[in-house]
GUKOL-576016 format. One record per atom (N, C-alpha, C): chain; residue in one letter; x, y, z; residue number from 1; atom name. Coordinates in pm, whole numbers, plus 32768, in hexadecimal, padded with zeros to 4 digits. Layout:
REM residues N
> chain res X Y Z n atom
> A A X Y Z NUM CA
...
REM end
This chain:
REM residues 180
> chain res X Y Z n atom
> A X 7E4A 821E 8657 1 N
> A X 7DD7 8205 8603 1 CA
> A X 7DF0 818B 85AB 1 C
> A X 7E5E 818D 857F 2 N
> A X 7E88 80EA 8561 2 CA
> A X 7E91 809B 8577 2 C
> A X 7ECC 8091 85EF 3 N
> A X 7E96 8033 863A 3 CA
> A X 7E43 7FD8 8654 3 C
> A X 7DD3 8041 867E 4 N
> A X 7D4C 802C 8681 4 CA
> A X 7D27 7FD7 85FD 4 C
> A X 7D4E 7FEA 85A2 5 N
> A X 7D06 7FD0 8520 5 CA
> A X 7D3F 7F5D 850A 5 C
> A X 7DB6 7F35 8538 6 N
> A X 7E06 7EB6 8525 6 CA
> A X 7D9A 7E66 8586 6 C
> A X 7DB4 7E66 8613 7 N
> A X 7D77 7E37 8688 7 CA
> A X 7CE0 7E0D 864D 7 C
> A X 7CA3 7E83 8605 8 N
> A X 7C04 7E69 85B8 8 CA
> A X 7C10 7DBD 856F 8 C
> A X 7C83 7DBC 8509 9 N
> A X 7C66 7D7E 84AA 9 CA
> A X 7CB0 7D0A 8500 9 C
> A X 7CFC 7CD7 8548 10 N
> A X 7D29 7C9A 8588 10 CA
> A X 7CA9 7C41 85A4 10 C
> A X 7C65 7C74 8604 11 N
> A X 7BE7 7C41 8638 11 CA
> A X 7B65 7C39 85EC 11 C
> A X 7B60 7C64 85BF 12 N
> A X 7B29 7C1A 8505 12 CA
> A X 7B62 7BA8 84D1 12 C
> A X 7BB4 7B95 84DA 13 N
> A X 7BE2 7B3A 8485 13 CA
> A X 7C07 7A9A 84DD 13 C
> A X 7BFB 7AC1 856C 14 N
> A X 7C13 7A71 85EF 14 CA
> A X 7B6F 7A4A 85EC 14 C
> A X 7B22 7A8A 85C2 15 N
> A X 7A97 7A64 85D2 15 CA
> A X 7A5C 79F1 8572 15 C
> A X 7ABA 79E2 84F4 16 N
> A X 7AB0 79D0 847D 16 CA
> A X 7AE5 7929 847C 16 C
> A X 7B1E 790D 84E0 17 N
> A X 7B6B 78B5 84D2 17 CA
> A X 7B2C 7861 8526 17 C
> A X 7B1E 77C8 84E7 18 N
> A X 7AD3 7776 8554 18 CA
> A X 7B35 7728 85FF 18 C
> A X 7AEB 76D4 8623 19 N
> A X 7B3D 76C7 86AC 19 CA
> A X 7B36 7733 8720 19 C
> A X 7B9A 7716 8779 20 N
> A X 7B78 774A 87DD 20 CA
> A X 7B9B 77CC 87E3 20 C
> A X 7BA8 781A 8763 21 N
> A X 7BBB 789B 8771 21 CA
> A X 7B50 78DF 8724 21 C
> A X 7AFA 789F 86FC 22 N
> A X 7A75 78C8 86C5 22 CA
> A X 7A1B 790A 8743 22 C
> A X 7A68 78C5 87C2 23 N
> A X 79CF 78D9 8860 23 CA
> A X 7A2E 78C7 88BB 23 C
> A X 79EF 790D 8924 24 N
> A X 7A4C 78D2 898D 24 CA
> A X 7A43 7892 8A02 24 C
> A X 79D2 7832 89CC 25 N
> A X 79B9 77AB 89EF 25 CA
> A X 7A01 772E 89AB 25 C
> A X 7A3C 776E 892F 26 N
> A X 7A46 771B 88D7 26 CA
> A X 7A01 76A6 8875 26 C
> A X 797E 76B8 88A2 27 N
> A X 78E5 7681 8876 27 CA
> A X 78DD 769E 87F8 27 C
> A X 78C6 7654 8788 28 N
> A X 7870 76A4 871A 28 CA
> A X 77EE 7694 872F 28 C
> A X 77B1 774D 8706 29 N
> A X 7723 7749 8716 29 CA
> A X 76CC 76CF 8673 29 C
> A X 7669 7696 86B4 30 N
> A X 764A 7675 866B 30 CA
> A X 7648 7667 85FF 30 C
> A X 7618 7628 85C2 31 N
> A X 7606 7623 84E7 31 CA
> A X 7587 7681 84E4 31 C
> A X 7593 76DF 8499 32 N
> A X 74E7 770A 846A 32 CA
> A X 74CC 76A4 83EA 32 C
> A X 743A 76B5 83DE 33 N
> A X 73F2 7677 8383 33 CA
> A X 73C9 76D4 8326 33 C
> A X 73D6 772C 8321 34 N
> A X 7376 77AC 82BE 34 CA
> A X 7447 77F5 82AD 34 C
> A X 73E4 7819 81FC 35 N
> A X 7458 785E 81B6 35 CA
> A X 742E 78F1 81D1 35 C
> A X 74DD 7906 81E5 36 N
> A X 74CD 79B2 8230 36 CA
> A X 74EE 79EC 81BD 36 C
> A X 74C6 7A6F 819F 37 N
> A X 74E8 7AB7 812F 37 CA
> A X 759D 7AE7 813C 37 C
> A X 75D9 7AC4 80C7 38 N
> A X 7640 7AF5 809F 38 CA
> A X 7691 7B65 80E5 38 C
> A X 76E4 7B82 811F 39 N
> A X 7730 7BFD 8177 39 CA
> A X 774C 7C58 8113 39 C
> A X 7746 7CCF 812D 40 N
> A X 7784 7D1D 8098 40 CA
> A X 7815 7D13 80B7 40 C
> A X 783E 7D4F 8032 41 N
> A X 78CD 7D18 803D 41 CA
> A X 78EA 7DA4 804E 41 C
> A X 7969 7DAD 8077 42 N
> A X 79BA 7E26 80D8 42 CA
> A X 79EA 7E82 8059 42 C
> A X 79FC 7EFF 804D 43 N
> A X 7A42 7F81 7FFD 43 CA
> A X 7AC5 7F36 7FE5 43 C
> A X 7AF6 7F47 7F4E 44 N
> A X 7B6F 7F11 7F3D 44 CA
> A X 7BDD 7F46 7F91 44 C
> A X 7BD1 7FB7 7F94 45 N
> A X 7C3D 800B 802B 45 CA
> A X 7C3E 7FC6 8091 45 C
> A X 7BE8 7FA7 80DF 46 N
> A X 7BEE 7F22 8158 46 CA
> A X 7C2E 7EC2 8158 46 C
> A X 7C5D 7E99 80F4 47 N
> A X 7CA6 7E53 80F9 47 CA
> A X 7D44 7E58 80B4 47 C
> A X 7D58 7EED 8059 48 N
> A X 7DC6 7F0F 802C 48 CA
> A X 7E3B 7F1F 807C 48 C
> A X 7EA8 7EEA 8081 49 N
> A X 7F2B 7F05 80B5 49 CA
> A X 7FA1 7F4B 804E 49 C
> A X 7FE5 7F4A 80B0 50 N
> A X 807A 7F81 801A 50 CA
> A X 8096 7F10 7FBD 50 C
> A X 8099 7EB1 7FDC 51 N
> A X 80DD 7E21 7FA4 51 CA
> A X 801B 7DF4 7F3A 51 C
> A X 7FBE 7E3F 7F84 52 N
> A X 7F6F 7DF3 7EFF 52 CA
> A X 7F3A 7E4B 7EBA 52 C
> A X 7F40 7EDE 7EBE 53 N
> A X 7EFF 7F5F 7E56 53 CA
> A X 7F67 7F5B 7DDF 53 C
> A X 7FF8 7F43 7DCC 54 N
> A X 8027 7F2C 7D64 54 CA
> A X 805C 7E71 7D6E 54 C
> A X 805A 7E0D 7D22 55 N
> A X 805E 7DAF 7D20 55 CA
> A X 812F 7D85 7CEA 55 C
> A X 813E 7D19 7CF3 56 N
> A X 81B2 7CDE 7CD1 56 CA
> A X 81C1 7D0D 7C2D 56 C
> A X 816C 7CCE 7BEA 57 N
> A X 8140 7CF3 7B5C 57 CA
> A X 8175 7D8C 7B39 57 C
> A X 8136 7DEC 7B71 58 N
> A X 8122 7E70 7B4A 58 CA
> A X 818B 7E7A 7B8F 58 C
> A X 81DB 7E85 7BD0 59 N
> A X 8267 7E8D 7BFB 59 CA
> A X 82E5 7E6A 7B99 59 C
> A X 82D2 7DF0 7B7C 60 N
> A X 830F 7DC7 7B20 60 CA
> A X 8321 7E06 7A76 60 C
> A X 8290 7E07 7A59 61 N
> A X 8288 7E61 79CE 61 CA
> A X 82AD 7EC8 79FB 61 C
> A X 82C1 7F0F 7A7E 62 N
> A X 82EC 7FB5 7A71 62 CA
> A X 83A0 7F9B 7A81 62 C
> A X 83C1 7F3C 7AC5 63 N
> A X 8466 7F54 7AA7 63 CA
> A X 848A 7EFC 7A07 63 C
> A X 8428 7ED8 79CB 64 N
> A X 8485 7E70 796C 64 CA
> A X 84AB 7E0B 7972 64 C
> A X 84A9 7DC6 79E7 65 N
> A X 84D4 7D70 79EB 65 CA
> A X 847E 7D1B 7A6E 65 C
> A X 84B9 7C7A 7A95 66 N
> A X 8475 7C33 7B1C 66 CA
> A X 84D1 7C65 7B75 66 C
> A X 8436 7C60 7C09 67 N
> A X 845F 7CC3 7C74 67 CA
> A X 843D 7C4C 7CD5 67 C
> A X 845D 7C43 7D31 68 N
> A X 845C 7BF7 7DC3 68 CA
> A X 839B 7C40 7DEE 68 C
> A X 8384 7BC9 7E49 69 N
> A X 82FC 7BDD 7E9C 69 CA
> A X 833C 7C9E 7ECA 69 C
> A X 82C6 7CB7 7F0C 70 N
> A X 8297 7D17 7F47 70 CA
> A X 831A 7CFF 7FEF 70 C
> A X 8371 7D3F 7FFE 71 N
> A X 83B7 7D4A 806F 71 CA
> A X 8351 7DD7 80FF 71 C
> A X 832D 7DA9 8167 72 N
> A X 82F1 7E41 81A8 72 CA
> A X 836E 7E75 81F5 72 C
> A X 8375 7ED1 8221 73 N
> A X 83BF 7F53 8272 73 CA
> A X 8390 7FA8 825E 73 C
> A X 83D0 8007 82D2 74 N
> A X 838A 808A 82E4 74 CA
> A X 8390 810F 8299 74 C
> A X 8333 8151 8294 75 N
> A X 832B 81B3 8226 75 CA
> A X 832C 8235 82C3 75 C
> A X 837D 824D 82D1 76 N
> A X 839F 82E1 8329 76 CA
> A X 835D 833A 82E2 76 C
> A X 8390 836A 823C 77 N
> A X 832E 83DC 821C 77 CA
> A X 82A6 83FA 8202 77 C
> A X 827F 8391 8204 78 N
> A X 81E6 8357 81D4 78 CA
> A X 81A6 8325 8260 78 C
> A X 81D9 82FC 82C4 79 N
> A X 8197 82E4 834E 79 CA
> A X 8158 8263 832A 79 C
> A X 8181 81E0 82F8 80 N
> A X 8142 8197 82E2 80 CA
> A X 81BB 80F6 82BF 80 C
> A X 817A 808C 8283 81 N
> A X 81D2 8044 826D 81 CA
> A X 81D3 806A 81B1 81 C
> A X 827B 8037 81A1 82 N
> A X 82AA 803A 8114 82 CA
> A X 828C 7F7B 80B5 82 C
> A X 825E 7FA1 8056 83 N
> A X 8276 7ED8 8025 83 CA
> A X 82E4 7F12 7FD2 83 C
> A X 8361 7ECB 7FCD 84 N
> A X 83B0 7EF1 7F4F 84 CA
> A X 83DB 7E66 7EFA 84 C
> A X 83C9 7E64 7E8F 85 N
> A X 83CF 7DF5 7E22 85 CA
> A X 8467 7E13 7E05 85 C
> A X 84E4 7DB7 7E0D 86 N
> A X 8543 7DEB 7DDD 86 CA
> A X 855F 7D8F 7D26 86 C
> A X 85AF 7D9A 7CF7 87 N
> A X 85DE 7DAA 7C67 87 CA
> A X 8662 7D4E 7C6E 87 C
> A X 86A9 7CFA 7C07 88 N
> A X 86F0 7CC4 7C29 88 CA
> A X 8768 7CFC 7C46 88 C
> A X 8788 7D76 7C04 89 N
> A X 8807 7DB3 7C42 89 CA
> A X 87EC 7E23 7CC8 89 C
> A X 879C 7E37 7D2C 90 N
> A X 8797 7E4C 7D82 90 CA
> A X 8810 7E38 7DEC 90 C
> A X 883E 7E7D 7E30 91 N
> A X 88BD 7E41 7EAD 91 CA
> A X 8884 7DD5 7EE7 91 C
> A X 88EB 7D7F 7EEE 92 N
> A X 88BA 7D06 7F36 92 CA
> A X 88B1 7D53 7FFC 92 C
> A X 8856 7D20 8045 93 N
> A X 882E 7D3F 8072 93 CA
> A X 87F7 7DA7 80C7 93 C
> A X 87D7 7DE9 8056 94 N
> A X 8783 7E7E 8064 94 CA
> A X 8721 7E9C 80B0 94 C
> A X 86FC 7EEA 8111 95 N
> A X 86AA 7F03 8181 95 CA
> A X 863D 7F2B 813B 95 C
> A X 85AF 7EDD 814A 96 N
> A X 8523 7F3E 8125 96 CA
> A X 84FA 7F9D 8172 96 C
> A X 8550 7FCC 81C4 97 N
> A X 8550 803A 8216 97 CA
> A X 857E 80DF 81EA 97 C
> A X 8609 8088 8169 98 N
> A X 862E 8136 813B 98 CA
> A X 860A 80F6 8094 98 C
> A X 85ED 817D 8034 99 N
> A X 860B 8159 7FA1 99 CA
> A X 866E 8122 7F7E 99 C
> A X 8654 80D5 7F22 100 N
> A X 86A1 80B5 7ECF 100 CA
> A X 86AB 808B 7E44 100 C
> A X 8740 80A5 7DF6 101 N
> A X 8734 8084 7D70 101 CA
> A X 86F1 7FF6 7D1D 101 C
> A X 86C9 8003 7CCF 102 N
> A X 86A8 7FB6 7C8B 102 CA
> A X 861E 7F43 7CF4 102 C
> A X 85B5 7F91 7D0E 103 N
> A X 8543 7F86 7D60 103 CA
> A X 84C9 7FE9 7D45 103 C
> A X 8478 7FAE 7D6E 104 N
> A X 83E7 7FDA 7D72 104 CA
> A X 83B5 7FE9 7DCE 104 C
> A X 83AC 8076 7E43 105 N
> A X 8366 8090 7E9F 105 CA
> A X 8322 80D1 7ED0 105 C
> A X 827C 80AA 7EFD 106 N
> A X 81EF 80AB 7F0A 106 CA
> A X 81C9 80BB 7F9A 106 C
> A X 8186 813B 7FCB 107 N
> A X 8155 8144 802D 107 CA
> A X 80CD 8175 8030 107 C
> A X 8074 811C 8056 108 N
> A X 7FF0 815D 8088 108 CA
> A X 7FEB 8168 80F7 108 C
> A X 7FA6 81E8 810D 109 N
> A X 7F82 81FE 81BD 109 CA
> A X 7EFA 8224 81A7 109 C
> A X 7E98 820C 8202 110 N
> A X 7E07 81FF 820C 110 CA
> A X 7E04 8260 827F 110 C
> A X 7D6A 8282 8273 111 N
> A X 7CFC 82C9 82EC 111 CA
> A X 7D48 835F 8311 111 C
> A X 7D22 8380 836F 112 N
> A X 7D2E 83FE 8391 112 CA
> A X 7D8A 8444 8371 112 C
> A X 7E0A 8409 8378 113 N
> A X 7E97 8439 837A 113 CA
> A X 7EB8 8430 82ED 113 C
> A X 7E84 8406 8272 114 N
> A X 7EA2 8428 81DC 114 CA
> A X 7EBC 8496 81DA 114 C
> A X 7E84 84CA 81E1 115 N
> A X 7E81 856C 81A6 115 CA
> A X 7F16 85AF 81F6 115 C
> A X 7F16 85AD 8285 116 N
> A X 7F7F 85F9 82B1 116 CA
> A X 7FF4 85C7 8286 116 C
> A X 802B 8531 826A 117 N
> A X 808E 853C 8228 117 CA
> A X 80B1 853D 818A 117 C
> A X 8031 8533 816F 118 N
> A X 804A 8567 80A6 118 CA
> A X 8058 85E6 80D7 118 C
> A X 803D 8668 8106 119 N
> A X 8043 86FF 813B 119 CA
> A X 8103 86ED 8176 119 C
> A X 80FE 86B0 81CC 120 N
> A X 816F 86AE 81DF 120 CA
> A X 81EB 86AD 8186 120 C
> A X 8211 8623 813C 121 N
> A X 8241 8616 80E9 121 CA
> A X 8243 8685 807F 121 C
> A X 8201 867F 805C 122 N
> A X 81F8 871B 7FF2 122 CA
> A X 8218 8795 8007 122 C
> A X 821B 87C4 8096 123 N
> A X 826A 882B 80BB 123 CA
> A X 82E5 8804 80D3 123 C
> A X 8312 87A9 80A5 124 N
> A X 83AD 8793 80D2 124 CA
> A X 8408 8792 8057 124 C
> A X 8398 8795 7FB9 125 N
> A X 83E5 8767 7F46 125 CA
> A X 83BD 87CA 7EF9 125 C
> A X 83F7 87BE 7E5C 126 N
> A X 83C4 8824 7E0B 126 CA
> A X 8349 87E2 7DD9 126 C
> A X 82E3 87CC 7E0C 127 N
> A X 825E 87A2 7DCA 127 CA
> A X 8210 87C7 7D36 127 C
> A X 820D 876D 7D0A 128 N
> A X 81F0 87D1 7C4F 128 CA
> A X 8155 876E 7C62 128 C
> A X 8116 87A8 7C32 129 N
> A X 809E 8796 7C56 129 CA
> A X 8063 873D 7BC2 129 C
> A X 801F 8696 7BD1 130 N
> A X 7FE4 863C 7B7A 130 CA
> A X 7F5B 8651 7B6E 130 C
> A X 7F33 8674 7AFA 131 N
> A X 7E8D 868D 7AEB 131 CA
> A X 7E5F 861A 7ADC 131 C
> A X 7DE7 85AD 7AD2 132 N
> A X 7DB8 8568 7AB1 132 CA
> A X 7DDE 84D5 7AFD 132 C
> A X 7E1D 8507 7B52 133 N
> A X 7E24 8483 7BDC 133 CA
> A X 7DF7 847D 7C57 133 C
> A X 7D71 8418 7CA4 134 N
> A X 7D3B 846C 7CEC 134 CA
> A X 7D0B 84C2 7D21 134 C
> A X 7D09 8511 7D90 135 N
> A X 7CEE 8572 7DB9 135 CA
> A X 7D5A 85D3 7DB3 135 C
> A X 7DF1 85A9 7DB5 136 N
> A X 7E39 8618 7DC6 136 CA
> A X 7EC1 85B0 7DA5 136 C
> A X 7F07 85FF 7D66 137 N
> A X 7F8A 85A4 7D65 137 CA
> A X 7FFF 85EE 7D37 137 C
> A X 807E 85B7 7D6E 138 N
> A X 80F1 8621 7D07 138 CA
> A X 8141 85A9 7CE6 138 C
> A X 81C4 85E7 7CB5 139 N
> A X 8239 85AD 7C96 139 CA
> A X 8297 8600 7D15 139 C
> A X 830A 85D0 7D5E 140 N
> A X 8335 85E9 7DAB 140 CA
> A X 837A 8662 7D91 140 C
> A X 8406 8629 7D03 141 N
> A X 8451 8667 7CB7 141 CA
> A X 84BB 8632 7C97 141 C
> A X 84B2 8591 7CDF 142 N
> A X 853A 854D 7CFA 142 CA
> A X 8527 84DC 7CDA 142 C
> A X 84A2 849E 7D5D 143 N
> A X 84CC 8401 7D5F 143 CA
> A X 844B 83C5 7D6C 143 C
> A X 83D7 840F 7D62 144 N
> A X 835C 83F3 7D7F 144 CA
> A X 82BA 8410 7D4C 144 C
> A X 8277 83D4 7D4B 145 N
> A X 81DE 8400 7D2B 145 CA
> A X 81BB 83F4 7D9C 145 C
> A X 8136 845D 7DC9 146 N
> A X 80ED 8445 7E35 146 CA
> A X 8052 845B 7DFD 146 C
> A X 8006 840D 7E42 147 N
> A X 7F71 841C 7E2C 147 CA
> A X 7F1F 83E7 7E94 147 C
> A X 7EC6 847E 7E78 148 N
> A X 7E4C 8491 7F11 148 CA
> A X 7DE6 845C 7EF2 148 C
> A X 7DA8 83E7 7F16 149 N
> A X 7D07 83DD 7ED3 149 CA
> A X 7CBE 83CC 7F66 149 C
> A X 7C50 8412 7F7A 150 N
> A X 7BEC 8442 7FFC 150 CA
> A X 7C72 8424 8043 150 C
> A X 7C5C 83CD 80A6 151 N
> A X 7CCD 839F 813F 151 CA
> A X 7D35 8360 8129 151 C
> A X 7D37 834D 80A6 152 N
> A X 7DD8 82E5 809E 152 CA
> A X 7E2D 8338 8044 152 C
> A X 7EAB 8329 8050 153 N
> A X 7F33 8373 8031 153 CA
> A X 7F83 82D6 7FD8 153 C
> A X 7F98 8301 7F78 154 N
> A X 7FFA 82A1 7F19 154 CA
> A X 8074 82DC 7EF7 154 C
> A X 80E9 827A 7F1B 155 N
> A X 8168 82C1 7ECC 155 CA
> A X 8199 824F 7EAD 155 C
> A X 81CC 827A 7E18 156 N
> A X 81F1 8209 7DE7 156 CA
> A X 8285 8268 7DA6 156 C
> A X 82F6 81D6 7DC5 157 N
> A X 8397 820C 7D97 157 CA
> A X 83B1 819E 7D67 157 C
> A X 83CF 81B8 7CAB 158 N
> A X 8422 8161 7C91 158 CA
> A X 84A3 819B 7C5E 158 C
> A X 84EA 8154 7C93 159 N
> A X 8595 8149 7C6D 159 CA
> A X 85C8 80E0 7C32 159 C
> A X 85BC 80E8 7B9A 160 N
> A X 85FB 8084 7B49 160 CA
> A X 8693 8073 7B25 160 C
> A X 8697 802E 7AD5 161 N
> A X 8754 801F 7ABB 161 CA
> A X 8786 806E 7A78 161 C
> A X 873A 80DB 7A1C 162 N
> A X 8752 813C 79FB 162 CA
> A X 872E 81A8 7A47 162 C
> A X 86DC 81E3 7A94 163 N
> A X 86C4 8255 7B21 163 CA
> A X 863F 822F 7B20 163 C
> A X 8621 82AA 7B33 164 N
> A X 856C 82B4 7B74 164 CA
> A X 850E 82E7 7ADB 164 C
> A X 84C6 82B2 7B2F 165 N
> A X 8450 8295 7A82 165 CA
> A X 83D6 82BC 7AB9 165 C
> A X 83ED 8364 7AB2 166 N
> A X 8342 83AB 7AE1 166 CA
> A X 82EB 8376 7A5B 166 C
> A X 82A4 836A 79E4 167 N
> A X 824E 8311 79D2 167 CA
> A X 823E 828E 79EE 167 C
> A X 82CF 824A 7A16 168 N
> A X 829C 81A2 7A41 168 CA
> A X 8232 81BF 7AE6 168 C
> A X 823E 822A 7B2F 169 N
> A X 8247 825B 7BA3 169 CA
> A X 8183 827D 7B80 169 C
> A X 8194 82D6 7B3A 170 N
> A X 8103 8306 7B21 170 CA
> A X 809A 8288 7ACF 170 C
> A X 80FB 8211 7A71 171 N
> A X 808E 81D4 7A44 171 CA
> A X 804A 815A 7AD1 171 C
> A X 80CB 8134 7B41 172 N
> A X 80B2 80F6 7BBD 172 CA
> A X 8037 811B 7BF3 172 C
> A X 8032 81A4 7C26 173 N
> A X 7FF0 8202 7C4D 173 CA
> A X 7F7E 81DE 7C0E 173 C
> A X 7F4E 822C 7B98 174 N
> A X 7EE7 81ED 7B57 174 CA
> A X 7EA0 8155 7B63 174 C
> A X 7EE6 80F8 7B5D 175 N
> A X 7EA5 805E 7B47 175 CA
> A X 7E95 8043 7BE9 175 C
> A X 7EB2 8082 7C67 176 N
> A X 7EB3 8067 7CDA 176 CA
> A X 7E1C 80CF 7CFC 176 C
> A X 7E0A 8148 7CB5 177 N
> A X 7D8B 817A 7CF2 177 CA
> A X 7D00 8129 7D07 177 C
> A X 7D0D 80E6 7CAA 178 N
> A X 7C77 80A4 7CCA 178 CA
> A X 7C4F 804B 7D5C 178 C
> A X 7CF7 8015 7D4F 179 N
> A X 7D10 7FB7 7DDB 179 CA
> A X 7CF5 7FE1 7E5B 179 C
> A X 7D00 80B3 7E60 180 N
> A X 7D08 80F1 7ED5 180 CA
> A X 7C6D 8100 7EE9 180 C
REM end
């Protein structure tokens, strides 16, 4: 199903682009003369990833300190990709594949499959349950916030130079909902 949705926007965006990948004639159709009304613009979720529902910025204010761009790898527990912002004392070359100290790491997963792995995840941890985030959200008990809003699943882990910072975790969370 992701795929698909990649493959979707792929070819959107191949459509978008002038030259010979606009047609496949490679022709541009004509100039119109008449103004077309405005496209609506797309649900901020359409275009949310892990690397842009929490920003460099909000990464940064949650460890304290400046963090590196958005790194992606895979998020195994989340079924999705991870962005992780690392911190300057981070291990030098640390996989965005596993956690790590002194980092910030953000997974959104979209459409159908939200739900089964926020469900998932949560049966695997001691889940303490967050009122007033989204649709549904906990604290892990360890290393994590998670939050359900309709189809998308957010987890956000920060691990600062002092440990893990469930309100830096929950205020992420927060400033990223609107984005989902």
């Amino acid at each position: 199903m992701r795929r698909l949705a990649i493959v979707g926007m792929l070819v959107a965006l191949a459509m978008l682009l002038p030259g010979p990948l606009a047609g496949a004639s490679g022709h541009k159709p004509p100039a119109k003369h008449h103004k077309s009304k405005p496209k609506p613009k797309p649900k901020a979720s359409a275009l949310a990833t892990s690397c842009t529902v929490v920003t460099q910025a909000e990464a940064g204010a949650a460890l304290g300190q400046s963090v590196t761009t958005g790194v992606l790898g895979h998020a195994t527990v989340e079924g999705g990709l991870a962005c992780v912002y690392y911190g300057p004392s981070a291990p030098p070359g640390a996989s965005p594949d596993v956690p790590s100290p002194d980092s910030v790491r953000v997974v959104l997963v979209t459409g159908t499959d939200a739900l089964k792995w926020f469900n998932d995840y949560k049966g695997k941890v001691h889940a303490q349950a967050i009122s007033g985030l989204g649709d549904q959200a906990y604290y892990d008990g360890y290393a994590s916030v998670s939050v359900l809003k309709g189809n998308e699943y957010l987890r956000v882990a920060v691990a600062g130079p002092t440990g893990i910072s469930m309100s830096a975790e929950e205020q992420l969370a927060r400033d990223a909902l609107p984005r989902m």
